[in-house]
C-alpha positions in Angstrom: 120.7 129.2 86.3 117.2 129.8 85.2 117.8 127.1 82.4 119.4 124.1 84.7 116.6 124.7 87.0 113.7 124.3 84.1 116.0 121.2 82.5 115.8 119.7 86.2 112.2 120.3 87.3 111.3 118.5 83.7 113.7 115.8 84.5 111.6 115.4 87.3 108.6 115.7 85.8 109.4 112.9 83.2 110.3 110.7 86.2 106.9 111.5 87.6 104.9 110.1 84.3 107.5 107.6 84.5 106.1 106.3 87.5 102.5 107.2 86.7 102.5 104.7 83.7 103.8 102.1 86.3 101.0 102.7 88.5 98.0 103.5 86.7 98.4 100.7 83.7 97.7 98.0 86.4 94.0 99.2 88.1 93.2 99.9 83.8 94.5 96.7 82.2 94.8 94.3 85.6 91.4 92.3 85.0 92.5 92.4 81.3 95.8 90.8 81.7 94.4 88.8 84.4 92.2 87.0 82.8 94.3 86.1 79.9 92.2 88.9 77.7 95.6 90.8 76.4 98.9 90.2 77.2 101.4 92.9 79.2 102.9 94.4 76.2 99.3 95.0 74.2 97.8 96.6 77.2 100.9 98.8 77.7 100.7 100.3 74.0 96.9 100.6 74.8 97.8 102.3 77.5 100.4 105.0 76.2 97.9 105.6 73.3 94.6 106.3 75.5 96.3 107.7 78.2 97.9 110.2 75.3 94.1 111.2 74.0 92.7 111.7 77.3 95.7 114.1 78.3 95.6 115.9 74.9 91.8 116.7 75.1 90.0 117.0 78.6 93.1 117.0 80.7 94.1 120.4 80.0 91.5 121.2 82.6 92.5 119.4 85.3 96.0 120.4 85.1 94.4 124.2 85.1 92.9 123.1 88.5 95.5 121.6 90.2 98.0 124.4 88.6 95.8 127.3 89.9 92.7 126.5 92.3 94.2 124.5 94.5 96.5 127.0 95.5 95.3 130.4 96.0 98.5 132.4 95.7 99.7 132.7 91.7 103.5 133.6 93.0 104.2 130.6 95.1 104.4 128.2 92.1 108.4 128.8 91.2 109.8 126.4 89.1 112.3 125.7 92.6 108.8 125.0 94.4 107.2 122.7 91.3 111.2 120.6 91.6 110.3 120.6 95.2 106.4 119.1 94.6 107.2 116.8 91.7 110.5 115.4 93.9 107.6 114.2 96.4 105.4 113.2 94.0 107.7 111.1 91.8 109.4 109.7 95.1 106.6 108.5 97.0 104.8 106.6 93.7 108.3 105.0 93.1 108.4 103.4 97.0 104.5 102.2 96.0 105.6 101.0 92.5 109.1 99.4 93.8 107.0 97.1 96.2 104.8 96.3 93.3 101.7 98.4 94.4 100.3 100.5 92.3 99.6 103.7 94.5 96.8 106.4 94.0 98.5 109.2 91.8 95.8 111.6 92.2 96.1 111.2 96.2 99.9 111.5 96.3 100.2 114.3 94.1 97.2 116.3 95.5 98.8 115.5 98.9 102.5 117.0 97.5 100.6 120.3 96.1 98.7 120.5 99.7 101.6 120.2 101.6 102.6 123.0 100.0 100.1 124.9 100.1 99.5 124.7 103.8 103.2 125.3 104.8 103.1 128.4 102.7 99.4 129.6 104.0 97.9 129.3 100.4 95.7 126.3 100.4 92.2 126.5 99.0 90.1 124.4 101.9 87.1 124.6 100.1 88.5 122.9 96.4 90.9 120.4 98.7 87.7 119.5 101.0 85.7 119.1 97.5 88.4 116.4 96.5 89.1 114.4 99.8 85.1 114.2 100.1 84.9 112.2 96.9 87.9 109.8 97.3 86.1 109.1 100.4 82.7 108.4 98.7 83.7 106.6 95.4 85.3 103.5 96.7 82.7 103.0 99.2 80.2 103.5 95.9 82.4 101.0 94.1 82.7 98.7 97.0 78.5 98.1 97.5 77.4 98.8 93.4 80.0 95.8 92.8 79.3 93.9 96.2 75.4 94.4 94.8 75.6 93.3 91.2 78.0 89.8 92.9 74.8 89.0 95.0 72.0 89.4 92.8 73.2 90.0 89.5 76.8 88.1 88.6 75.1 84.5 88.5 72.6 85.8 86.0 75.5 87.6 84.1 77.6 84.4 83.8 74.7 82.7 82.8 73.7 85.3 79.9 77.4 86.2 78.4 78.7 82.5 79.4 82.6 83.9 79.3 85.6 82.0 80.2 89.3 82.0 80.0 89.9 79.0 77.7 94.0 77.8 77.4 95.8 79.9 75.2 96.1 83.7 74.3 92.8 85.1 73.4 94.1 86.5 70.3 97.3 86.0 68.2 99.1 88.0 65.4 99.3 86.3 61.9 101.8 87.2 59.8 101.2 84.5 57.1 100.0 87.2 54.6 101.5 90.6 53.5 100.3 92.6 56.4 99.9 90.9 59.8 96.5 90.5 61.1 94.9 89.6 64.7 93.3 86.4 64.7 91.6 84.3 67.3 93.6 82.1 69.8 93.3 78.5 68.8 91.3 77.8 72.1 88.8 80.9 71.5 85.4 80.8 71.3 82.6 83.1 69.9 81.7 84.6 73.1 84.8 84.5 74.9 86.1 87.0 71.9 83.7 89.4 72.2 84.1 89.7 76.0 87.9 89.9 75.5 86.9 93.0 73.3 84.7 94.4 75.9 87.1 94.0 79.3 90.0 95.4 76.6 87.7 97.8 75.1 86.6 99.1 79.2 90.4 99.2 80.0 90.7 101.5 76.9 87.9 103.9 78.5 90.0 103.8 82.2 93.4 104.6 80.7 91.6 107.4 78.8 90.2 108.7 81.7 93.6 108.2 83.6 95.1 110.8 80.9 92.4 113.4 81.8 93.4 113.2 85.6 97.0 111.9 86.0 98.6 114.3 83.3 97.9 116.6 85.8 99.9 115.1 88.5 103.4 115.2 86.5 103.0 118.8 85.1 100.5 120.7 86.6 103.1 122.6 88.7 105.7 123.1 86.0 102.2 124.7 84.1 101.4 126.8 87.0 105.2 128.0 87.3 104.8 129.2 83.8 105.9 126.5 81.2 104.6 125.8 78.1 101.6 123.1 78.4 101.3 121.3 75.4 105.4 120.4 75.3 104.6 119.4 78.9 101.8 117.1 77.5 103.8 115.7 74.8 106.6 114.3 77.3 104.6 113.9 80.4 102.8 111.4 78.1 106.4 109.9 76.6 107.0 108.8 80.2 103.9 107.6 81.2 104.4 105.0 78.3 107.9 104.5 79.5 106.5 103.1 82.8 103.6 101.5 81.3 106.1 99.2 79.4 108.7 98.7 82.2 107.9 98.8 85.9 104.0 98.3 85.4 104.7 94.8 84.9 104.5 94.5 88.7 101.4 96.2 89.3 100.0 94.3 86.4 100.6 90.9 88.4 99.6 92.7 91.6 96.0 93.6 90.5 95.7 91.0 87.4 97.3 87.8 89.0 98.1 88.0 93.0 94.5 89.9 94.5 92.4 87.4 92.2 92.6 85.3 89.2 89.5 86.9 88.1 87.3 85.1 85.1 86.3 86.9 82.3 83.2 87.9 83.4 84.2 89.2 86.5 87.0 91.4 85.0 84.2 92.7 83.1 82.4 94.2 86.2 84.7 95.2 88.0 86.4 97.1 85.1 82.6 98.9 84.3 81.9 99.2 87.4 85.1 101.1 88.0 85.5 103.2 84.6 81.8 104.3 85.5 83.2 105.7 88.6 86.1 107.3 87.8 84.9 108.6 84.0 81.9 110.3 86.2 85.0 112.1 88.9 86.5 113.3 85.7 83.4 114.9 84.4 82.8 116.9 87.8 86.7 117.5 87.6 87.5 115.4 90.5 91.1 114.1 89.9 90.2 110.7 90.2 91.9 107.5 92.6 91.0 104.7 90.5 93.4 102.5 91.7 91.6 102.1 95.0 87.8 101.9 93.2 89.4 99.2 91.6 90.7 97.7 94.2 87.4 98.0 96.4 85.5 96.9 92.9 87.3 93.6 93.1 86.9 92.6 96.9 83.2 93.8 96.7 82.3 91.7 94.3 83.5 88.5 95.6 82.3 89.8 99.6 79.0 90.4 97.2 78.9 86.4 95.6 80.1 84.8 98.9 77.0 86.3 100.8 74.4 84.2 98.4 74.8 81.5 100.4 72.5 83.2 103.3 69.5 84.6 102.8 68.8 88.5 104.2 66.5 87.2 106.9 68.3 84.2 108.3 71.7 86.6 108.6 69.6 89.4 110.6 68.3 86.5 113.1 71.6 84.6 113.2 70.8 81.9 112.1 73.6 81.4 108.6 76.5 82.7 108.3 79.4 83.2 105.3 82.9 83.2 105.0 83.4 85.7 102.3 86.2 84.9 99.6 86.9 86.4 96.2 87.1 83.1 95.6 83.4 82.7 95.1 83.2 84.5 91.9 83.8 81.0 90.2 81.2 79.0 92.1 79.2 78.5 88.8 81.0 77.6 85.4 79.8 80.0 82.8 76.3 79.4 81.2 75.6 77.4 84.5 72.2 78.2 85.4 72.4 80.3 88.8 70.8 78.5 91.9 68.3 81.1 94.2 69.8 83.3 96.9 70.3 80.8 99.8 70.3 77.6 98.3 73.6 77.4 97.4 75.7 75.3 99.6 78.7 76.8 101.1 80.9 73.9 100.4 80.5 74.9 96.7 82.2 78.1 97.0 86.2 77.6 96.5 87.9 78.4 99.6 89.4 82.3 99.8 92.7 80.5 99.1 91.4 79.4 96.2 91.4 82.8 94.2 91.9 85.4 97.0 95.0 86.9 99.1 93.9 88.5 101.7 97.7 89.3 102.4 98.1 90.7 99.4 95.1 92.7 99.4 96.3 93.8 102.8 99.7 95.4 101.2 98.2 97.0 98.7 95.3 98.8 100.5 98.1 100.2 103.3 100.4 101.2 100.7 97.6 103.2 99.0 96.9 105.0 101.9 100.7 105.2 103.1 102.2 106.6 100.3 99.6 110.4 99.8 100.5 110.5 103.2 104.2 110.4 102.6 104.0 112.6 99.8 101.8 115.1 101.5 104.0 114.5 105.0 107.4 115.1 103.5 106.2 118.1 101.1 104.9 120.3 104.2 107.9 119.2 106.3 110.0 120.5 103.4 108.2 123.5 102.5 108.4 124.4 106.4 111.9 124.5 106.1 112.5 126.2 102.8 110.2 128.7 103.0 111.5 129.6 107.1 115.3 129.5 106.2 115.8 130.1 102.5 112.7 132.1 101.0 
């Protein structure tokens, strides 16, 4: 009985990566793909191997703290409880990823442990307060740092790197000689090459950093319950690439194509500003919710280049006004020489239609918070149950 029950919590588990890959490839490799920098199949292999390092090295921490701080009592991870946890876990990111949205794993899966945790009396507030404080904080941080650098920095930016998405893939495999070879697109310039490599390189440094905090959330409570980590590692990360090469081709166009059709240099911001973020969570030990910084990255940049058309003074007396769209983080062409806050005329900014869906950005900002809170929700109300009538 023992063995069915370990054979089905890892089934469960697997489906958890599963859906982890689908979630977490898009906020990494979204501005990437977006932009035309790497297509959906390079940045899932990219994906599957970072995500692989991060797990294998600094992850084994984080899957220490959500197996064992975060709940208090050692005896009430059982592998039945971990089915239980992962079940939520696996469920709630598959509504999130089945609506092509790619929900916050960290959240949902803190929320699943919680749940259990407080229907069984053996929640650590202090470590759960520690967490909810900083997914509070960081996508506010993201939000004004990127909102920032789109008002007085991003004009200057495009002018220095001069990066855009020219027709064409940005690089192509040649298999003219023995061993085939990446070459430059036929449409590539100098520059727009070396910022393909940085926005790719950037998504690298995310996925990594996804592995040291999302490993966590598919095996964590099979660890605490007593099972072996490094096999957990090894398939947890099989079926993280599984979903990065399957369903993450929806949250790829969510974040990559329907939010923004983001140029070059823009995916380049928001993807430091964002891997800043989250790789500075991970260092704290703060499993991190980079899909939302991401998210929040994006929409703060453009709020941030929209709002150069008014000057600080004239908005605090009234007297100009903005309409902010995403839309206005291709008022310049690249290597256009940027005009002074408030001279710009608003007519020049594309209209939010242009580059920006609000209703899209709408979805995906209520499905980020909606599915924790199903997670969390269903785990307590389950956990109630259990623990009242069976255990």
């Amino acid at each position: 009985m023992v063995e069915v029950l370990l054979i089905l919590g890892i089934v469960v588990s697997l489906f958890v990566g599963f859906n982890i890959g689908g979630s977490t490839t898009g906020p990494a490799f979204g501005p990437a793909v977006g932009s035309d920098a790497i297509s959906k199949t390079g940045a899932a292999t990219l994906m599957a191997v970072f995500f692989f390092v991060g797990a294998w090295t600094i992850g084994r921490r984080v899957v220490d703290k959500l197996g064992e701080e975060l709940i208090t009592s050692a005896s009430v991870f059982t592998i039945e409880t971990s089915i239980v946890v992962l079940f939520f876990i696996g469920g709630a990111l598959f509504i999130g990823n089945y609506f092509g949205v790619p929900a916050s794993t960290s959240m949902t899966a803190v929320g699943s442990i919680a749940g259990l945790g407080v229907a069984t009396g053996s929640l650590d507030w202090v470590v759960m307060g520690e967490i909810a404080v900083w997914w509070i904080v960081a996508p506010i941080v993201g939000f004004w740092v990127s909102g920032m650098i789109g008002r007085y920095l991003y004009p200057r930016i495009n002018q220095w790197v001069a990066i855009d998405s020219s027709e064409g893939a940005l690089m192509e495999l040649d298999r003219s000689g023995t061993v085939p070879r990446l070459v430059s697109g036929p449409n590539t310039t100098r520059r727009e090459m070396v910022g393909g490599i940085v926005v790719i390189t950037i998504g690298c440094l995310m996925a990594f950093a996804s592995g040291t905090s999302n490993i966590a959330n598919a095996i964590a409570p099979l660890v605490g319950a007593g099972v072996e980590m490094e096999m957990m590692i090894l398939l947890g990360c099989a079926a993280v690439a599984v979903g990065a090469f399957t369903i993450a081709r929806r949250t790829l166009d969510t974040l990559g194509n329907d939010i923004t059709d983001l140029p070059l240099t823009a995916a380049i911001v928001v993807a430091i500003v964002s891997s800043t973020i989250v790789i500075g969570l991970s260092a704290i030990g703060i499993p991190a919710s980079f899909v939302i910084i991401a998210t929040t990255s994006i929409v703060g940049l453009g709020w941030g280049r929209a709002t150069r058309t008014a000057t600080l003074s004239g908005g605090v007396r009234g007297e100009e006004s903005t309409s902010v769209s995403v839309g206005a983080l291709a008022a310049e062409e690249p290597g256009e020489e940027a005009p002074g806050i408030g001279e710009e005329d608003p007519e020049d900014i594309p209209a939010a239609s242009d580059l920006f869906d609000p209703s899209t950005t709408g979805r995906v900002l209520l499905m980020q918070n909606v599915v924790p809170v199903l997670s969390t929700v269903g785990a307590y109300v389950a956990f109630t149950v259990l623990f009242r009538f069976l255990w």
